[in-house]
LUMDO-828451 format. One record per residue: residue number from 1; chain; x, y, z of N, C-alpha, C in turn. Coordinates in Angstrom, 3 decimals, decimal comma, padded with zeros to 6 digits. Atoms other than C-alpha are relative to their C-alpha. Layout:
// residues N
{NUM; "A"; {X; Y; Z}; {X; Y; Z}; {X; Y; Z}}
...
// end
This chain:
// residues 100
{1; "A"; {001,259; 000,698; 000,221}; {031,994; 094,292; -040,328}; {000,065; -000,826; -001,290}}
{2; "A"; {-000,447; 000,553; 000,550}; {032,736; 093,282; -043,806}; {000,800; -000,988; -000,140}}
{3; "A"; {-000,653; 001,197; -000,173}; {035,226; 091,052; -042,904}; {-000,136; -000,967; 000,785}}
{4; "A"; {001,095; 001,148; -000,543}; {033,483; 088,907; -040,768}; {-000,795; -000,550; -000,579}}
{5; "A"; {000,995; 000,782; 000,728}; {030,836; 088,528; -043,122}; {000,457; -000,734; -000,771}}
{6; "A"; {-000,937; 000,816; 001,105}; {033,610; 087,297; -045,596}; {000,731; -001,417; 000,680}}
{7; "A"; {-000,056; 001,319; -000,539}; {034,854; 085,222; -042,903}; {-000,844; -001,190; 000,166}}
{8; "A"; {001,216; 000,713; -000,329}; {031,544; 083,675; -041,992}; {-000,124; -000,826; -001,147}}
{9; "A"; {000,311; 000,560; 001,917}; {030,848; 083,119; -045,688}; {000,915; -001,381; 000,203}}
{10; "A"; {-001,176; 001,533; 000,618}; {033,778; 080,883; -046,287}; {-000,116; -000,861; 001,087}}
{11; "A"; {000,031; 001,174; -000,493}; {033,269; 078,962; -043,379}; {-001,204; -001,021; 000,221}}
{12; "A"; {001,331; 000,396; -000,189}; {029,658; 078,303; -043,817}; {000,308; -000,607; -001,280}}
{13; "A"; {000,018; 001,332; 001,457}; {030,619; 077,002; -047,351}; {000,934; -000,892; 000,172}}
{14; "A"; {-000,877; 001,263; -000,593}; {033,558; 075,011; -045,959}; {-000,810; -001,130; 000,678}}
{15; "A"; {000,863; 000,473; -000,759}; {030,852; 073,464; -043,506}; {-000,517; -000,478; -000,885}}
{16; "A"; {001,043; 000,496; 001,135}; {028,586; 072,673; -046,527}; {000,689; -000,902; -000,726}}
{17; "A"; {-000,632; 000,529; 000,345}; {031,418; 070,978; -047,886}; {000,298; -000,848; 000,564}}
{18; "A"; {-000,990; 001,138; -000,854}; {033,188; 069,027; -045,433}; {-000,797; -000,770; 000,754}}
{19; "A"; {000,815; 000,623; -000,607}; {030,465; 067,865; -043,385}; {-000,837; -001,391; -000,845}}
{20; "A"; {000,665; 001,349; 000,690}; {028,310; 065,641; -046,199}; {001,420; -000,849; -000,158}}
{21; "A"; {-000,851; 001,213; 000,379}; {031,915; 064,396; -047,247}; {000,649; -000,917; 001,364}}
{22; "A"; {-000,758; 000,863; -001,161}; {032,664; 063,191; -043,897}; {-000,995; -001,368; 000,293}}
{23; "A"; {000,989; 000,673; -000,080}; {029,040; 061,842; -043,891}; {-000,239; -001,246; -001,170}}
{24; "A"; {-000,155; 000,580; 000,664}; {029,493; 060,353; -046,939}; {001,092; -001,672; -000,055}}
{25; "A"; {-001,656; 000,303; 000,417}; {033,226; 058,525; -046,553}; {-000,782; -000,933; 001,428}}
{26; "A"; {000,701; 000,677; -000,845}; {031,514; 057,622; -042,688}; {-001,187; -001,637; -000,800}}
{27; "A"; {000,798; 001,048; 000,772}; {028,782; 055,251; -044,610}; {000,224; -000,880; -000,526}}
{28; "A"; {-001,000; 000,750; 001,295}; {030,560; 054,263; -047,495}; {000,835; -001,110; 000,822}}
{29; "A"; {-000,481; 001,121; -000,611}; {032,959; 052,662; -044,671}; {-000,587; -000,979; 000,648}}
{30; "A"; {000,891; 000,608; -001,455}; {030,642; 051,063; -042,271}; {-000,900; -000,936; -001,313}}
{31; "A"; {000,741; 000,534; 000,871}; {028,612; 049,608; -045,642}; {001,456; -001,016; -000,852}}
{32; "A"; {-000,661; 001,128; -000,127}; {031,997; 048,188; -046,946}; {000,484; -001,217; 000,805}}
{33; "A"; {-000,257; 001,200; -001,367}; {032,694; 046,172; -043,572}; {-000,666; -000,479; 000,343}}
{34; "A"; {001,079; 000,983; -000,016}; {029,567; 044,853; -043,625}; {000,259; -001,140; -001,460}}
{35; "A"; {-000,895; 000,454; 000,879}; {030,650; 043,889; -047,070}; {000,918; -001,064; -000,344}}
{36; "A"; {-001,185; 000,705; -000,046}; {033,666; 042,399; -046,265}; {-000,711; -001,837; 000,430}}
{37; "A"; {000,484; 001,044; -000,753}; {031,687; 039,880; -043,813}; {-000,875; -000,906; -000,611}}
{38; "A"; {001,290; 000,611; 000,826}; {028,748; 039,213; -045,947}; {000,800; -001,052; -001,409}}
{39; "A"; {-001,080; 000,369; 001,002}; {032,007; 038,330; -048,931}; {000,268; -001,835; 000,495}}
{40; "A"; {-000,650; 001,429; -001,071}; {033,477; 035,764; -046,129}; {-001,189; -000,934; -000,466}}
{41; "A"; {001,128; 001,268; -000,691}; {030,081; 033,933; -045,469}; {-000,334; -000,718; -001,023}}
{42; "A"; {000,760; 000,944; 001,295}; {028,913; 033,252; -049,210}; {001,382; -000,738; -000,525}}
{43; "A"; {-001,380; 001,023; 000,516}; {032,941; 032,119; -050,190}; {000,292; -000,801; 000,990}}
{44; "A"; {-000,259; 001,182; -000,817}; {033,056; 029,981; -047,305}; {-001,595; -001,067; -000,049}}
{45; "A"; {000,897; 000,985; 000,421}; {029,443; 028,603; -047,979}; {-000,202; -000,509; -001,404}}
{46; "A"; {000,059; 001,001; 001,160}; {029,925; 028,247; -051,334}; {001,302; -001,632; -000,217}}
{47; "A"; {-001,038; 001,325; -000,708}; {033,211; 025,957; -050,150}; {-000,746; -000,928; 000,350}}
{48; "A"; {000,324; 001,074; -000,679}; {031,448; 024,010; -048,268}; {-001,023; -000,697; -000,819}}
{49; "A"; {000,773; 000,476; 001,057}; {028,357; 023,777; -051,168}; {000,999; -001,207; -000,793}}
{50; "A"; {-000,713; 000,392; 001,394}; {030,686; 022,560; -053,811}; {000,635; -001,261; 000,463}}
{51; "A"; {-000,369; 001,169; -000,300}; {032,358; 020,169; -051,687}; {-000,432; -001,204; 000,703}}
{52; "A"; {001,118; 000,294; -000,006}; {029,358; 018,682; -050,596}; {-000,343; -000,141; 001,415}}
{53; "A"; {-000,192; -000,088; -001,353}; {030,162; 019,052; -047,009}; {-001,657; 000,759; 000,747}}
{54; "A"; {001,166; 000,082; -000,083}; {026,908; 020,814; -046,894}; {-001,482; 000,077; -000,523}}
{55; "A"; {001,415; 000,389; 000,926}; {023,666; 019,425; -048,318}; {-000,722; 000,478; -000,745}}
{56; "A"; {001,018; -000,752; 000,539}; {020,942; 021,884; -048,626}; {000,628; 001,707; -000,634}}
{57; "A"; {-000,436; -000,951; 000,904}; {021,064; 024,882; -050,853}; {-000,080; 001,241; 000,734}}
{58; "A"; {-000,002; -000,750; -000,859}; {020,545; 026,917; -047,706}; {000,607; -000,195; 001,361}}
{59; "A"; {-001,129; 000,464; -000,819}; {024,105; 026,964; -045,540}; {-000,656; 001,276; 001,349}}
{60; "A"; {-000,197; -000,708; -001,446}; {023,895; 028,221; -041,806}; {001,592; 000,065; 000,125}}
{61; "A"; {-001,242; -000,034; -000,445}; {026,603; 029,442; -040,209}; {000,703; -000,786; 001,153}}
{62; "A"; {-000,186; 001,775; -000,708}; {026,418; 026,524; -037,579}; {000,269; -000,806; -001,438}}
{63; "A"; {-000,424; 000,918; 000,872}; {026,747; 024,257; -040,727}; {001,914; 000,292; -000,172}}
{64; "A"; {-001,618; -000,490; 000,269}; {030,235; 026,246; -041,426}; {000,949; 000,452; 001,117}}
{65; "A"; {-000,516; -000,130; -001,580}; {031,086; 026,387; -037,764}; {000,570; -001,805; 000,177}}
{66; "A"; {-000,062; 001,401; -000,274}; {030,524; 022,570; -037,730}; {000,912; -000,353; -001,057}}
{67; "A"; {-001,150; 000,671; 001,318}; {032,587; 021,672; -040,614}; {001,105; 000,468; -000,265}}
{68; "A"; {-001,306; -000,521; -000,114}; {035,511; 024,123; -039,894}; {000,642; 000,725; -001,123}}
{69; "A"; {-000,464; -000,617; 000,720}; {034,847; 026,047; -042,609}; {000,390; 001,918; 000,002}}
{70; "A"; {000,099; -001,335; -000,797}; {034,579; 029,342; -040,512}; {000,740; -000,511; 001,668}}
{71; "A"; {-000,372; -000,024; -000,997}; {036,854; 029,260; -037,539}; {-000,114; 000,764; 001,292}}
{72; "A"; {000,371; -000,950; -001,071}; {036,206; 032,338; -035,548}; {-001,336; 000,430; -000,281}}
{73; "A"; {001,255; -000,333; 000,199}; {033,012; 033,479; -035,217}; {-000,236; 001,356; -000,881}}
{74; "A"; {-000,017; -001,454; 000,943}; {031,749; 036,297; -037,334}; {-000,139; 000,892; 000,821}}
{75; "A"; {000,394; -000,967; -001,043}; {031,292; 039,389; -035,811}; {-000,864; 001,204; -001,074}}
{76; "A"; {000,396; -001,040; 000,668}; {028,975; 042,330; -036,780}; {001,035; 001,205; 000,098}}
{77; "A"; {-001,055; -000,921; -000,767}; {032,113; 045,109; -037,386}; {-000,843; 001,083; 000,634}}
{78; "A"; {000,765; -001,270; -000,028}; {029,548; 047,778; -036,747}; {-000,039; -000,115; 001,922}}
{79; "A"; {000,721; -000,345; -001,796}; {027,804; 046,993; -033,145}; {001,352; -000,565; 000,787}}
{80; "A"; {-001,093; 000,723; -000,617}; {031,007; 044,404; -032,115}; {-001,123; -001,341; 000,368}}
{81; "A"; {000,270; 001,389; -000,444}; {028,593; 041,078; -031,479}; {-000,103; -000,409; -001,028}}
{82; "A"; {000,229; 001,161; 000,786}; {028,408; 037,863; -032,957}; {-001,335; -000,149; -001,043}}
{83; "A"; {001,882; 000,149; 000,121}; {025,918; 036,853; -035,507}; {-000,594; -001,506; 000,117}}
{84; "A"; {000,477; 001,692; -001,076}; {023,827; 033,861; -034,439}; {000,212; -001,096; -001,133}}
{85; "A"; {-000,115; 000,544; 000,416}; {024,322; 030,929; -035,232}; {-001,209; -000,397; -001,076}}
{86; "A"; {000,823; 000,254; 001,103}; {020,840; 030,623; -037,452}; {000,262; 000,883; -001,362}}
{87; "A"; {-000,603; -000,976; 001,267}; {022,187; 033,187; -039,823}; {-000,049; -000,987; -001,282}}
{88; "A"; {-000,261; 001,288; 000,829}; {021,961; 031,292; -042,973}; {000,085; 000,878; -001,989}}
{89; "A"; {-000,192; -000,543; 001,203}; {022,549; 032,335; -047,161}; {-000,292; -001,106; -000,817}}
{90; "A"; {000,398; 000,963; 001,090}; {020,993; 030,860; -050,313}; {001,124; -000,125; -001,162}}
{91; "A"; {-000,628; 000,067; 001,340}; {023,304; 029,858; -052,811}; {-000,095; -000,264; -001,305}}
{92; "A"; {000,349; 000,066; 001,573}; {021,476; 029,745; -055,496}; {-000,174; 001,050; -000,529}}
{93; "A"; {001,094; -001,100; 000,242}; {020,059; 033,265; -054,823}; {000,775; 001,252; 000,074}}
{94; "A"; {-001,490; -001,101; -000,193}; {023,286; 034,739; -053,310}; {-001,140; 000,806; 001,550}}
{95; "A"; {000,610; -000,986; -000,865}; {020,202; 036,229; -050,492}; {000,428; -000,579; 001,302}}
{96; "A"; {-000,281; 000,004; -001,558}; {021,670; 036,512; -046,999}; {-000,407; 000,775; 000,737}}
{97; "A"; {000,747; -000,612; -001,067}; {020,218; 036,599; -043,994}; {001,512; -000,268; 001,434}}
{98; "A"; {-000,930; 000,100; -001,123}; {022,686; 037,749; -041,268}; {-000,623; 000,255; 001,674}}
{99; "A"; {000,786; -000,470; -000,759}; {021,253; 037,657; -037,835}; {001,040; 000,336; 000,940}}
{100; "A"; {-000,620; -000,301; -000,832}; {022,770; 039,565; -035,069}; {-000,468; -000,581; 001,649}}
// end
């Protein structure tokens, strides 16, 4: 009987352990690969800002579709679809709006 309870023990604190860090490390990834995408969109719209390719201080991703500064489409890594073409980021403000 004792040793069951000793077993139990340790695996109920293993559990308490391993579970948030999986939950944790889970997040953490799925929030960098959004990350990654959101990285792309403002260094390819600030490209296209700077070189005056496009106008207003608020780039779509049609603008950077049209001007070949984004070749493949973006993708959300999370769900797997595209995000639309109205998707657009302020570069003055750095605030992006990604639409799926």
């Amino acid at each position: 009987m004792n040793k069951k309870a000793i077993i139990l023990t340790i695996f109920v604190i293993i559990g308490m352990i391993v579970l948030p860090t999986i939950y944790k490390i889970y997040v953490t990834h799925n929030n960098n690969l959004i990350k990654v995408v959101e990285k792309e969109f403002l260094y390819q719209a600030n490209k296209c800002y700077n070189a005056k390719d496009c106008k207003n201080e608020v780039v779509t991703l049609k603008e950077l579709y049209d001007n070949k500064y984004i070749i493949d489409k973006l993708t959300d890594p999370l769900t797997k679809k595209y995000y639309g073409e109205d998707s657009n980021i302020n570069i003055k403000t750095g605030k992006i709006n990604l639409i799926s």
